[in-house]
N, C-alpha and C positions, 0 to 999 in steps of 0.2 A: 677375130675371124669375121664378127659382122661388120666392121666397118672396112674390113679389107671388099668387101661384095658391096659397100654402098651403103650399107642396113644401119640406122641414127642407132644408137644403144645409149642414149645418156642416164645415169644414175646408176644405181645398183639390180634394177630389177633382171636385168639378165642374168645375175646372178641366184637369183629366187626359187628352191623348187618349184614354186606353184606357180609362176609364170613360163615353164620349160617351153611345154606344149606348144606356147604362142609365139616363141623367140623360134622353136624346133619348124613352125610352118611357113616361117620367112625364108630358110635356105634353100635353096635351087635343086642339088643334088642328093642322092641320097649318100656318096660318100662322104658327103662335106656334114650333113646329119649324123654320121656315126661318127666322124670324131671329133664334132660338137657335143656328143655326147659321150664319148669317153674324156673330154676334158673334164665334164660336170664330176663324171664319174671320179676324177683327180678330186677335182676341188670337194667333192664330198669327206671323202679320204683323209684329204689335207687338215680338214677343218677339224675331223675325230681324232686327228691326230695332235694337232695342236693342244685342242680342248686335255687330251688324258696329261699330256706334258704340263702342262698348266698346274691337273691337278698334285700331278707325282712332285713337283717343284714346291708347292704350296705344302706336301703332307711334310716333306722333307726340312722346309724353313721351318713349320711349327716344333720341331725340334730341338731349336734353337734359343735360348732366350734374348740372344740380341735383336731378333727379327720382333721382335714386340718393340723393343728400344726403338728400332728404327721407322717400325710402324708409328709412332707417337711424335713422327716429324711431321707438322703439317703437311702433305703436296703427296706424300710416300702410302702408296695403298700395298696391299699384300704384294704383288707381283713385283714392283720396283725394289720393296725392303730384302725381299727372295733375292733377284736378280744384283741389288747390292751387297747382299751378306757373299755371295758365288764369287763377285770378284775381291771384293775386301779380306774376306776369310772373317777377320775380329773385329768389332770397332776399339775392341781394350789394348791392338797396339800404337795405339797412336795416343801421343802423351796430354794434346789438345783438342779441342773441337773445330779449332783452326787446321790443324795437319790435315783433319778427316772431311774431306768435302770431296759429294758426290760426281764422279768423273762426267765430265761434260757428253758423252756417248750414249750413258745411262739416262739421260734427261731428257725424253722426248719428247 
C-alpha cells in the first residue's frame, strides 16, 4: 500500500505497533487510512493466531515420546520435531536411520 503511493517502507518497521501513528500520517486519504488500518488490524489477528497454533502444536508433540528423540537431532527445535512427527506419524517404522530422513519441504 505504501510503496504503491511512492512511500519508501524498507525493513520491518511498518510493520510495528508503535511506529503506526507515523507510517498512519504519510497517507493522503482518509480511506486509504482505514484500510491501512484494518490490514494491521489482520496482521494483529494473524499473529494471535499463529502464536496459539504454535502453542496447541507444541502441547500436543509433548505427548509424544518420539518428539524428544527427534528433539535430540542436532538442527531440530521443538516446532520442526512437532511438525516432523505430523507428517511421519513414527519414527519406529522405518527399519533404518537411512529410510528416515527429513523431507526436503520440512527443512527451511
Amino acid at each position: 500500500m505504501f510503496r504503491g503511493r511512492g512511500i519508501e517502507c524498507n525493513g520491518a518497521g511498518v510493520y510495528a505497533p508503535d511506529e503506526r501513528k507515523e507510517w498512519m500520517a504519510q497517507l493522503d486519504s482518509k480511506a486509504v487510512r482505514a484500510r491501512a488500518d484494518r490490514q494491521w488490524q489482520e496482521l494483529d489477528l494473524v499473529e494471535r493466531l499463529i502464536e496459539e497454533a504454535e502453542d496447541d502444536l507444541l502441547a500436543e508433540a509433548r505427548t509424544y515420546a518420539a518428539t524428544r528423540i527427534l528433539r535430540s537431532v542436532p538442527g531440530i527445535g521443538p516446532i520442526r520435531a512437532a511438525g516432523t512427527l505430523g507428517v511421519v506419524g513414527t519414527p519406529h517404522r522405518f527399519r533404518t536411520k537411512k529410510q528416515y530422513s527429513v523431507p526436503r519441504k520440512l527443512d527451511r
